[in-house]
VEXDO-464478 format. One record per residue: residue in one letter; x, y, z of N, C-alpha, C, O, CB in turn. Coordinates in steps of 0.1 Angstrom, whole numbers, plus 5000, padded with zeros to 4 digits. Glycine has a CB too. Layout:
N
aXYZXYZXYZXYZXYZ
...
***
This chain:
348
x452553244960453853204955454953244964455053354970454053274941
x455653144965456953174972458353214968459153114964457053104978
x458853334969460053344958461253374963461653484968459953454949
x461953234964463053194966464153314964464553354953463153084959
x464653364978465853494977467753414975468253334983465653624997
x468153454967469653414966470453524970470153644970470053374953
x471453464974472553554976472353694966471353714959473953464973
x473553784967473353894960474953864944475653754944473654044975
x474953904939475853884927476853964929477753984921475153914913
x476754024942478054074942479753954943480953954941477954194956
x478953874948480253734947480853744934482053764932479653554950
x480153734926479953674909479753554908479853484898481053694899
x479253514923478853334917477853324914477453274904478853214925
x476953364925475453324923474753444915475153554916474653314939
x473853394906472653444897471353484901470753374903472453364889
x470353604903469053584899468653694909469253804912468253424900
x467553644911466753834923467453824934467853724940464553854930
x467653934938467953924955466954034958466754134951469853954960
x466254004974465054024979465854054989466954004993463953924979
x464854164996465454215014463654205020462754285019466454445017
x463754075028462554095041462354165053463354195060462254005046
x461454195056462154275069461754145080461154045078461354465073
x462254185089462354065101460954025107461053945116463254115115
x459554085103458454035104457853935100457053845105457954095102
x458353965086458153835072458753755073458253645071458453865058
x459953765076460853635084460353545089460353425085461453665094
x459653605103459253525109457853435113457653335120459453575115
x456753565098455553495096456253325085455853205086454153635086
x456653355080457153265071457853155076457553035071457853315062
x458753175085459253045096458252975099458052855096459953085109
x457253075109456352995116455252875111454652785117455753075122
x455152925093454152885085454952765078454252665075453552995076
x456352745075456752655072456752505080456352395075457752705070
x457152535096457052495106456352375107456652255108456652565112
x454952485108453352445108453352305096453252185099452252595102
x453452365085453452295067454052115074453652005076455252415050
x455452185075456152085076455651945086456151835082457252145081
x454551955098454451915108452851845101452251755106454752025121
x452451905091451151855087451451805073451551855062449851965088
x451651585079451751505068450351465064449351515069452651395071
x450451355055448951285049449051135055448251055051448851285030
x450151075066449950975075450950995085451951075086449950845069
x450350885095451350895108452650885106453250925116451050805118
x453450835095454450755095455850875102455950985096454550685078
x456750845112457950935111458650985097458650915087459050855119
x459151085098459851185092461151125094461451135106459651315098
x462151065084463051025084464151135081464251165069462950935078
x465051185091466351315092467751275094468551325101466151405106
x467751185085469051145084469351075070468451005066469351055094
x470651075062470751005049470850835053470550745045472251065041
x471450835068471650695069470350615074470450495078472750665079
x469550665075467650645078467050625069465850595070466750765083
x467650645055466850665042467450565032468550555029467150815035
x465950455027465950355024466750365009467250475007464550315025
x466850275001467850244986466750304976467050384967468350034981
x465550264978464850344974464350514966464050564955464650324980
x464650554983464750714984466150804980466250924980464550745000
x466850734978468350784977468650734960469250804952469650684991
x468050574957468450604945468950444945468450354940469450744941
x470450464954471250344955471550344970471150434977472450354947
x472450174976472950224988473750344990474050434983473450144993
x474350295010475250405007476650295005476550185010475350525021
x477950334998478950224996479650265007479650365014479750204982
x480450125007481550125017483050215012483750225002481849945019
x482950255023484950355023485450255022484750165026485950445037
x486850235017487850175017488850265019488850375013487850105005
x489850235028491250315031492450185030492550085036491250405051
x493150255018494150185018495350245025495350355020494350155005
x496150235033497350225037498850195035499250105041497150185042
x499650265028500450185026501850255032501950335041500350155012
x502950215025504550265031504750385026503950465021505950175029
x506350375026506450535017506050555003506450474995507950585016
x505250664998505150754984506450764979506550774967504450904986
x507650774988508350834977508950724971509950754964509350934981
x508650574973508750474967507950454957506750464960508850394973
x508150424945507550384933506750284931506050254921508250384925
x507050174946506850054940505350114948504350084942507749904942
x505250184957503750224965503050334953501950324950504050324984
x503950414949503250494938502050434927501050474923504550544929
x502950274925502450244911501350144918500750064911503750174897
x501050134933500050034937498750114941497550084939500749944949
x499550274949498350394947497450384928496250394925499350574949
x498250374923497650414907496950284903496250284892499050464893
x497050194909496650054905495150074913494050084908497849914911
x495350084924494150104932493050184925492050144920494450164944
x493550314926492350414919492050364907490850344907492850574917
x492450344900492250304884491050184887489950184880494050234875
x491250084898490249974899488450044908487349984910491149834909
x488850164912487750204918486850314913485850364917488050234929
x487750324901487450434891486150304882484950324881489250494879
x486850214877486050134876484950074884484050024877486550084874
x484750074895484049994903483550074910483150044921484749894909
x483450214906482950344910481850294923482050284935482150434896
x480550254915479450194918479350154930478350184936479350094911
x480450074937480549944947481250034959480950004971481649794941
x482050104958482650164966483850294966484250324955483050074970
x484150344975484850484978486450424981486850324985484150584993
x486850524977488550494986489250554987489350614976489450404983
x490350614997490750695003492150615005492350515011489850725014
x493250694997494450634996495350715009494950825013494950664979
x496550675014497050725025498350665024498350545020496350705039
x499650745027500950685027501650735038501150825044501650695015
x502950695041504050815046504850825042504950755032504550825057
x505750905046507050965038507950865040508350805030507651105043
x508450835053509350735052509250625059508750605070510350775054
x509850535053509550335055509650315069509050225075510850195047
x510350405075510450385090509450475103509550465115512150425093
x508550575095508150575101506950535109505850585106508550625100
x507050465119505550345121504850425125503750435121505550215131
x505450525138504050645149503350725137502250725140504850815164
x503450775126502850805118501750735107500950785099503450845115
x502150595108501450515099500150445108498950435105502450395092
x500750405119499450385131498850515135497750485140499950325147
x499050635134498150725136497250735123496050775125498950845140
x497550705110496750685098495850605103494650635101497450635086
x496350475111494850385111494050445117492850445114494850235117
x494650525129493050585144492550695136491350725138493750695165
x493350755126492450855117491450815112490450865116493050895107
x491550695100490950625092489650545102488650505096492050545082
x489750515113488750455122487850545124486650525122489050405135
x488450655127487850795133486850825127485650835131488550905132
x487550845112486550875100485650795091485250815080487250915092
x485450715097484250595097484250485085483550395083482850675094
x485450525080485650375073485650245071486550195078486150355071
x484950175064484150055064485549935064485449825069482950045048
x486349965060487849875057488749935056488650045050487949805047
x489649905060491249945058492749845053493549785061491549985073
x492649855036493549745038495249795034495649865025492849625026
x495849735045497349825049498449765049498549675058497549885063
x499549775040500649745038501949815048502749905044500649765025
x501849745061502549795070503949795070504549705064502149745080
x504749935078505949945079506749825085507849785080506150055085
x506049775096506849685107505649555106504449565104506949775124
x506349455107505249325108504749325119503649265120505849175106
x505149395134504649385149504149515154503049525159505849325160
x504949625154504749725157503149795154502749885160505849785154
x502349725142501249795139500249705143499149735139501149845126
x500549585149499549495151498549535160497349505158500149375154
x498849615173498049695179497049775178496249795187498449725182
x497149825166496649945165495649855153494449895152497750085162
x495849805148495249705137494049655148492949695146496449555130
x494349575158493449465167492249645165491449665156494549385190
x492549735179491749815179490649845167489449855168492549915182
x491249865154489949905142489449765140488749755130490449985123
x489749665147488949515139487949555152486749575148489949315138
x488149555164487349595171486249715172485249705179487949585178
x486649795167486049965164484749865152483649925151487650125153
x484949765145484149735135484449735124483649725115483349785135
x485949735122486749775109487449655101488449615106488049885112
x486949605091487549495082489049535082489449655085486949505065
x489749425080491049485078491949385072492449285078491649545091
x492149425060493149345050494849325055494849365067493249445034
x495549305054497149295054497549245039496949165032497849165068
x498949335034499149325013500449355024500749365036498249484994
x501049355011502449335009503449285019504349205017502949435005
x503249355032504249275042503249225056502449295063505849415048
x503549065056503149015064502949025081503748945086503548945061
x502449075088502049065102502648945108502548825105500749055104
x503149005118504048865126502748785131501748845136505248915143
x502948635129502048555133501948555149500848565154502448435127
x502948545156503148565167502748685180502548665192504048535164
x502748815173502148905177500648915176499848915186502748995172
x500448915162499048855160497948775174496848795179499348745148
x498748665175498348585185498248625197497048635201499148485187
x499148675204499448755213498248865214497748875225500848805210
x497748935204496849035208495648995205494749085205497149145202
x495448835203494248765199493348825189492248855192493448745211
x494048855174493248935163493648805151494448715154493949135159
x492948835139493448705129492848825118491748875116492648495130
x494048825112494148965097494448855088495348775089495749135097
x493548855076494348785065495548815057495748945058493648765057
x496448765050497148805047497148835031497048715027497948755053
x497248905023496948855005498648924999499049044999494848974995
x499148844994500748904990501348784984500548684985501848955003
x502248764980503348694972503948604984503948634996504548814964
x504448504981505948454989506848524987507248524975506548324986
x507448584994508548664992509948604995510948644990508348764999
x509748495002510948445003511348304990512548274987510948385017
x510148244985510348234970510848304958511748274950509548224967
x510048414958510648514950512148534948512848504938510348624955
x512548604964513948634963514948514955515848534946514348634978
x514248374962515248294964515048244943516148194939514848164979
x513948264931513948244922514648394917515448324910512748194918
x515048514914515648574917517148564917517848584906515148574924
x517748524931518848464930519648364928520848354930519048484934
x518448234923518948104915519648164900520748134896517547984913
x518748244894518848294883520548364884521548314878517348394881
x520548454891522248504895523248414895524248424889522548564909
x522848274906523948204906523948084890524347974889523848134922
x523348184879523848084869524848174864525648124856522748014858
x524948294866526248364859527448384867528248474863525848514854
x527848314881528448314890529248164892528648054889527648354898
x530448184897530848094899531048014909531648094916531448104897
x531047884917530847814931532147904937533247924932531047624933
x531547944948533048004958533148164953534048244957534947914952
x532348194946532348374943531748454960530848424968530848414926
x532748554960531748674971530548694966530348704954532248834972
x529548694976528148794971528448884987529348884995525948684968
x527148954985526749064995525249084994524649094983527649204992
x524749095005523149105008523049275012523949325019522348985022
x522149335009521249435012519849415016518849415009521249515003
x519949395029518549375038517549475037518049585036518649365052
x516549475038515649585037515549595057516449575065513949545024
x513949635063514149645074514049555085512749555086513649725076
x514449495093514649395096513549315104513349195104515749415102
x512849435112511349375118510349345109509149315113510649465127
x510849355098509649365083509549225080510649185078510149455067
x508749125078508449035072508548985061508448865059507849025074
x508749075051508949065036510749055038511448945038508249215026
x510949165040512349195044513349055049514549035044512249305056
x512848975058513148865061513548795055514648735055512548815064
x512148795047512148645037512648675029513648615029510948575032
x512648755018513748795009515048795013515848795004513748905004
x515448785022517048805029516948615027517648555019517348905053
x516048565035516148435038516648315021517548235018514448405047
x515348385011515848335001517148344995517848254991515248364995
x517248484995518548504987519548414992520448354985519048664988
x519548395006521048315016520648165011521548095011521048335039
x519248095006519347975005519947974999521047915001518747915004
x519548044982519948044968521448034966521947954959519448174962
x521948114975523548144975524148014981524747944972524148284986
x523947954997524547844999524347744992525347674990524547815008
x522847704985522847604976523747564962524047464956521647624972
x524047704961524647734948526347724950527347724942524147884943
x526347734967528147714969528547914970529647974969529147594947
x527747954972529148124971528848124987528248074997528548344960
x529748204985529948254999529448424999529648514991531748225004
x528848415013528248525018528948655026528948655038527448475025
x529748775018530948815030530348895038530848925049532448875025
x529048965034528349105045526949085036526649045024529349325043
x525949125050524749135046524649245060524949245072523748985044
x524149345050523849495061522249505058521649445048524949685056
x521749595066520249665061520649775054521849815055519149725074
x520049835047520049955039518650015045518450135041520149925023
x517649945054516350005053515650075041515150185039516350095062
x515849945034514749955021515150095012514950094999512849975027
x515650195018516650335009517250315007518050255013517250435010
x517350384991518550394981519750474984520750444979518150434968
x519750624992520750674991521650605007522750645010520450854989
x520950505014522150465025522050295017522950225023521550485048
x521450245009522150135001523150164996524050074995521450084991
x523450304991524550364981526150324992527150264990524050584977
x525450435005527050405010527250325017528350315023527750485015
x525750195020526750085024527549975015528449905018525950005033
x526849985000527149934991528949954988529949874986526249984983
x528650094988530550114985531550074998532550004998530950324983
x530650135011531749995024532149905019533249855020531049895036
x531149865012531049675015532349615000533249535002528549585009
x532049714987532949714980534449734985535349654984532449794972
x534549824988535449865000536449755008537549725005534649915010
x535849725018535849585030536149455015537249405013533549555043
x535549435012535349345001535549304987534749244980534449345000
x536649354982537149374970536949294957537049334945538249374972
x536449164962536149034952535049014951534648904948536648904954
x534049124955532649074955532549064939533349094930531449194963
x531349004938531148934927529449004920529149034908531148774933
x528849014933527049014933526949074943527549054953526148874933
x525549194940524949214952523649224953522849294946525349304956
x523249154964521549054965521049194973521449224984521448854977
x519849264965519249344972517849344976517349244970519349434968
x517149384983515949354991515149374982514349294978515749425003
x515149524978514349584966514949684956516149704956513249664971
x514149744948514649784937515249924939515949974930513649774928
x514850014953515450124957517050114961517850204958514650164968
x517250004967518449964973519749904963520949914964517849854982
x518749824951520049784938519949964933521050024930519349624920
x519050024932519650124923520650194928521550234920518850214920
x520850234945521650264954523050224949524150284947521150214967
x522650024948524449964948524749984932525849984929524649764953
x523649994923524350004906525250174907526350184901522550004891
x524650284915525450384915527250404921528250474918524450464921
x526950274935528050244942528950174936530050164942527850184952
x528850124925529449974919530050104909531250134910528149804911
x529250174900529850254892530850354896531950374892528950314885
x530350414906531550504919532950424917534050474912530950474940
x532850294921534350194924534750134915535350034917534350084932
x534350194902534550184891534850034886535749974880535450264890
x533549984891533749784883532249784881531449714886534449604897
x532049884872530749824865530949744859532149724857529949894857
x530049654855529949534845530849394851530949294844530649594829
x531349404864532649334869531149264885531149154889534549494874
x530049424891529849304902528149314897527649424894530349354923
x527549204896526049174891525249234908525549234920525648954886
x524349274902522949334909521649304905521149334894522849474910
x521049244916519849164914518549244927518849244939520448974916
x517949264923516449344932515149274932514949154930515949484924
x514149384936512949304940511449404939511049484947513349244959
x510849384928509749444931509449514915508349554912509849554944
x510749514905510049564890509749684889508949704880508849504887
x510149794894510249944893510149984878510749904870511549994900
x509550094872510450124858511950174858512650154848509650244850
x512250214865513550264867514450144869515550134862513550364879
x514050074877514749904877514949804862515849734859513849814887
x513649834857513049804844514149854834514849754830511549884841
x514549964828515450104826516749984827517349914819515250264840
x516749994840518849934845518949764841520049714838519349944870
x517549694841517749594836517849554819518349464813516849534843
x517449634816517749654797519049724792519649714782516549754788
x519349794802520749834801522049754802523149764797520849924810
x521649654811522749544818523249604829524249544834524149504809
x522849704837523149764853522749664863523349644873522249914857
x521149594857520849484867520649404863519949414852520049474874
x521249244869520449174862519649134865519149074856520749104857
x518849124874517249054873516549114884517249174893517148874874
x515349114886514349144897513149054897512848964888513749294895
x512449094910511248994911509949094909510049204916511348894927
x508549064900508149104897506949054909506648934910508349094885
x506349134916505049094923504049154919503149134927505049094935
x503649244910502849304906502149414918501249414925502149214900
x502849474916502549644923501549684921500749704930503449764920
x501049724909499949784902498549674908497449724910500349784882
x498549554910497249484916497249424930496349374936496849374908
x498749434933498649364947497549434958496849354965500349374955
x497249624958496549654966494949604960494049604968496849794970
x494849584952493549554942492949424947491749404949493949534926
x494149314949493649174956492849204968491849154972494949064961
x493649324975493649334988491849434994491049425003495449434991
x491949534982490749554980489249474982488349474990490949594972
x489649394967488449274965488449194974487449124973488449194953
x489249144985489149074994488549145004487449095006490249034997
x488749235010488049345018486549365014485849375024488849465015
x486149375003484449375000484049255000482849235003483849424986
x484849154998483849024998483749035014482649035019484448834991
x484849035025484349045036482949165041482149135050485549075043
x482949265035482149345035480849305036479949345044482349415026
x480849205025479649185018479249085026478049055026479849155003
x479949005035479648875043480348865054481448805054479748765036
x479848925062480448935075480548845081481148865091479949015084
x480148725080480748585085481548505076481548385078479648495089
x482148555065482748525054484648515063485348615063482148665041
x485048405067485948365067487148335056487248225050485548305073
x487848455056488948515049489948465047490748565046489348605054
x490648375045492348315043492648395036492148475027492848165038
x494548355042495648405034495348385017494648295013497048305039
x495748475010495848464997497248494988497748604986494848534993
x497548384984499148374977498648444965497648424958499948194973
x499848554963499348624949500848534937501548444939499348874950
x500548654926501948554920503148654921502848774925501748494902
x504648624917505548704919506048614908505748494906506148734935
x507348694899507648674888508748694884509048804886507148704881
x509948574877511048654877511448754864511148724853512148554880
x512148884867512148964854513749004850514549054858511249094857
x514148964836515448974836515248994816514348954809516348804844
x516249064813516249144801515449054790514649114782517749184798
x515548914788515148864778513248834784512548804775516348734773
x512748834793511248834794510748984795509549014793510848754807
x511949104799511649214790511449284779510749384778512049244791
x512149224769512149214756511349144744511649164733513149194756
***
């Protein structure tokens, strides 16, 4: 009989005999294990690795990592797409792992491309990433498709052109965003009059989403006849939306409306607007359906936002990512998700 020695209980973790051999017994017992070990009942190799070991022997396979990527945490609209995510893998336990990752702030890209060489590093089967900059991460993207790394693109689009340039093809799975905006601010210009001021709040300018939301909002407006007196970036933040908002009030006295990128940035201008004391006097309209936006839109602080569903957009992005998984010659297109307009009475 062989009687297995444990630690001692002085930890208070471990339980049961603790045994002292002396270094003879040690070593008769090494050598005899050795021996044991080396005398099978056929030729076949000794398999010393988990990744050597059939579905069989293990039970199940091994699943694929998934690393999602996204912008800043301290945005809500990434908060509630982290919680969307886990919640679907919580479910789907079974199929696969996932490993959520963000940064602090929207601008900063050398930290978000160092997420991807991390996430390559660490042997992850896919990475699907909602990038700061549409060009600046395309680089570092090409590298993990090459390393062997699936790789999704959600919420903001990859410059087509860079893309090209570095000879890589990322699908894209997200909303029109320049639809969005532009349903959005058709909806504004029905409580507005032809020839009213508006004002735009851009989000960041190399961003592709950012774009096209700027782009809609400016159709919406000239179609509709207003005039456009300032369109600044705010870089997607609410507390420098706040004081370009009050500039712009400022410079601009007859504004009317202000067209924001996202929902960080109207909350910025609903605080600026109240500062200059014409609440209820200039309309604010956003992008992305926050609860807190949710909140200002039942209040009458905003009137409307565009809903793209936060909570599943990384989820598309996911399930797209395993079917590539699953079929590595499985040719991927763009996937249009939906985006929705939200304004107190489809709240209610």
């Amino acid at each position: 009989m062989i009687q297995i020695c444990r630690p001692s209980t002085d930890s208070g973790i471990a339980r049961g005999p603790f045994c002292k051999m002396d270094k003879a017994y040690l070593a008769v017992l090494a050598v005899s294990l050795i021996l044991s070990a080396g005398c099978g009942s056929d030729d076949r190799p000794a398999k010393n690795s988990v990744s050597e070991l059939g579905e069989s022997e293990l039970g199940e396979p091994d699943k694929p990592r998934v690393a999602l990527i996204m912008k800043s945490l301290a945005n809500e609209f990434f908060s509630t797409m982290a919680k969307g995510a886990e919640s679907h893998q919580s479910d789907h336990a079974d199929q696969y792992d996932l490993i959520v990752n963000g940064i602090k702030d929207e601008r900063d890209l050398s930290r978000q491309a160092s997420l991807v060489d991390e996430m390559v590093s660490s042997g992850v089967d896919a990475i699907v990433i909602a990038p700061a900059d549409s060009k600046a991460l395309v680089p570092v993207l090409r590298r993990a498709k090459q390393a062997g790394v699936v790789v999704v693109n959600i919420d903001n689009r990859l410059d087509a052109e860079v893309l090209q340039q570095e000879g890589v093809v990322i699908p894209f799975v997200g909303p029109d965003n320049k639809a969005g905006a532009k349903q959005v601010a058709d909806f504004l210009a029905t409580k507005l009059s032809k020839g009213d001021e508006v004002a735009i709040l851009e989000g960041i300018r190399t961003s592709f989403n950012g774009t096209q939301r700027r782009l809609g909002f400016e159709e919406a407006m000239q179609d509709s006849g207003m005039a456009i007196v300032d369109s600044q970036s705010a870089e997607w933040e609410m507390s420098m939306a706040n004081t370009i908002a009050s500039s712009m009030l400022s410079e601009h006295p007859e504004i009317k409306a202000i067209l924001a990128a996202n929902d960080s940035m109207a909350l910025g201008a609903v605080a600026a607007v109240k500062s200059a004391g014409r609440a209820g006097a200039v309309q604010i309209v956003g992008f992305d359906n926050i609860s807190a936006v949710q909140l200002a839109v039942r209040d009458g602080k905003v009137l409307a936002t565009a809903d793209q569903h936060g909570d599943q957009l990384a989820v598309f992005g996911i399930e797209a990512a395993l079917k590539m998984l699953q079929d590595p010659d499985l040719e991927v297109e763009d996937i249009e998700t939906p985006v929705d307009l939200v304004t107190a009475e489809t709240l209610n």
